[in-house]
TORFIDREN-947267 format. One record per residue (C-alpha): x, y, z; residue in one letter. Coordinates in steps of 0.1 Angstrom, whole numbers, plus 5000, padded with zeros to 4 digits. Example, Ala and Ser with C-alpha at 12.3 -4.5 7.8 and 13.67 -1.06 7.14 Angstrom:
512349555078a/513749895071s/
//
This chain:
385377238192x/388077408167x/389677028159x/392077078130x/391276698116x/389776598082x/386476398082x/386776048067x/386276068031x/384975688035x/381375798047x/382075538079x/379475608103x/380775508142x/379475468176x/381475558207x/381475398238x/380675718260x/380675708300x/381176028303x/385275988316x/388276148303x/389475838282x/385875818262x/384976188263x/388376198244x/387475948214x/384076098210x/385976358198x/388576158180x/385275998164x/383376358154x/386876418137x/386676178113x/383576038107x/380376228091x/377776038118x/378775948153x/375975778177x/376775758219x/376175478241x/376275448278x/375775178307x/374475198340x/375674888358x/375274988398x/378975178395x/379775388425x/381075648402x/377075628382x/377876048389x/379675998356x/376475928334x/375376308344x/378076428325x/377476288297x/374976508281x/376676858290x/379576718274x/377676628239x/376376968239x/380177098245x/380876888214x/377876938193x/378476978156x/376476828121x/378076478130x/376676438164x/373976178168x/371375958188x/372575868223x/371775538234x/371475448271x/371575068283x/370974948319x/373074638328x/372174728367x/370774408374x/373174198351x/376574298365x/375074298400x/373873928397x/377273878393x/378773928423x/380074238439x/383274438438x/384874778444x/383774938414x/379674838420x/379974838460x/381575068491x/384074848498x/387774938501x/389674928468x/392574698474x/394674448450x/392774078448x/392873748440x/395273658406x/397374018412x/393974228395x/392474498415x/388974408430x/387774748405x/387574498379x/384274378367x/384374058353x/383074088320x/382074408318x/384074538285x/382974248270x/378974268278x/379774658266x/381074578232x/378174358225x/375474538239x/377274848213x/377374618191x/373474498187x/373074878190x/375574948158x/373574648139x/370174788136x/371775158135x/373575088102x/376575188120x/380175008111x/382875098135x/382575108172x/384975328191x/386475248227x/388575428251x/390075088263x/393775098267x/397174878275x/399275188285x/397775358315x/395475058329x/394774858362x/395774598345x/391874468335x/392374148311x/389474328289x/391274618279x/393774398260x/394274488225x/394074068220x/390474088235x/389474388212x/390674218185x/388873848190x/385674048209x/385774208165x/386473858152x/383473708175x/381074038164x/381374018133x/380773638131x/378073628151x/376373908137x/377373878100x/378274218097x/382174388094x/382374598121x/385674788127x/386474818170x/388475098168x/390875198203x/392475548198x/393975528235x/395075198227x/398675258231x/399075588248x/399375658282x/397175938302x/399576198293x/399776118252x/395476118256x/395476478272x/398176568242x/395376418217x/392676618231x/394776958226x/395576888195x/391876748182x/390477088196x/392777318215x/392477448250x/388677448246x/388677078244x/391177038273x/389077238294x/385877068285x/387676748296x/389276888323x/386577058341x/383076828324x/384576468322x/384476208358x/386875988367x/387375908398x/386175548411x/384175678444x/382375958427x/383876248440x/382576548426x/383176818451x/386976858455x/388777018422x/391976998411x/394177098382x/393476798365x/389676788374x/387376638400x/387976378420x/388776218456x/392876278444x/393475908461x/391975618442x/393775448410x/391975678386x/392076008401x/396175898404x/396475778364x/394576128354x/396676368381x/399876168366x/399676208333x/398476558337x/401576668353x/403576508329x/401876658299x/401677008316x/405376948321x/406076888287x/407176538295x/404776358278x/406076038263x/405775938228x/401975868220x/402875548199x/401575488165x/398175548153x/396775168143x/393775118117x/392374808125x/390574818090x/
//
């Protein structure tokens, strides 16, 4: 992967919250950069966009090295469908909702994700848990909150007696400062396995290709990626923000 970062000198083991998107795709490498074990999970939870979890293998094997471990599957399918429907589980039009959220949202879902990961990391051994959740380039989904990272740790590690460390790289950059993060974890190789390997788009459009990847080019995702592509290709990209160790 050529990444130019120094493994942790802590022995932290870490498990990445891997869909097989741009945004997680992106801290599986941040992870395999600084840690000398990284594990993978995914969820299958009825999305439209379930095209993503085929990527997610090829990708690990773009990304293989000595640090890359067990990946971990979980079906939530019937869970999240109980539920109730929206835009991101069902082919219905993706439109702005009640309370000003889109109807992509999935009530819950982060949440049931950081848990699930977080069993997972308890009888793994593993301590920090790694998610591409972000405040800067968002839909404005409640769960991807820094605040809710923060008391989803507090509530982990209380109700599991551990210390595990929720770690959000993306936290507080937008899509341009992520693609600037995965040139300079690994180059144009990395860009390109993101670019090309990684899915984004909410309806699961594989077929049409674009600079910035595949994707219909119309929904709110394909429009965050193809934005912040042009602005890092332009060399506009906006400051990336700190990096924060919630340690």
């Amino acid at each position: 992967m050529g990444t130019t970062a120094q493994p942790s000198q802590t022995g932290d083991t870490a498990l990445v919250l891997f869909s097989g998107g741009q945004d997680s795709a992106t801290c599986l490498a941040w992870a395999l950069a600084r840690y000398p074990h990284v594990e993978t999970v995914g969820f299958r939870y009825g999305q439209r966009h379930a095209v993503e979890m085929d990527c997610r293998e090829p990708i690990r094997q773009a990304l293989v090295c000595p640090g890359m471990g067990e990946d971990h599957v979980v079906d939530l399918t019937a869970t999240i469908g109980g539920l109730g429907q929206t835009a991101m589980t069902a082919d219905i039009a993706i439109e702005m909702g009640q309370g000003g959220l889109p109807n992509t949202f999935v009530p819950g879902r982060n949440l049931l994700f950081l848990t699930c990961a977080a069993a997972i990391a308890y009888r793994r051994g593993l301590r920090r848990i790694v998610a591409g959740v972000c405040e800067t380039d968002y839909s404005g989904y409640p769960d991807c909150r820094d605040d809710t990272v923060k008391a989803m740790q507090l509530a982990l590690n209380l109700g599991m007696e551990r210390r595990f460390v929720l770690e959000t790289p993306l936290m507080w950059r937008d899509k341009a400062a992520t693609w600037a993060l995965a040139f300079e974890l690994g180059g144009p190789g990395l860009v390109e396995v993101i670019r090309d390997g990684t899915h984004t788009c909410y309806l699961g459009d594989r077929t049409n290709r674009h600079a910035w990847g595949f994707g219909c080019g119309t929904c709110p995702a394909c429009l965050l990626r193809a934005q912040g592509w042009e602005r890092w290709t332009a060399g506009g990209s906006p400051s990336s923000g700190p990096d924060r160790d919630t340690s």
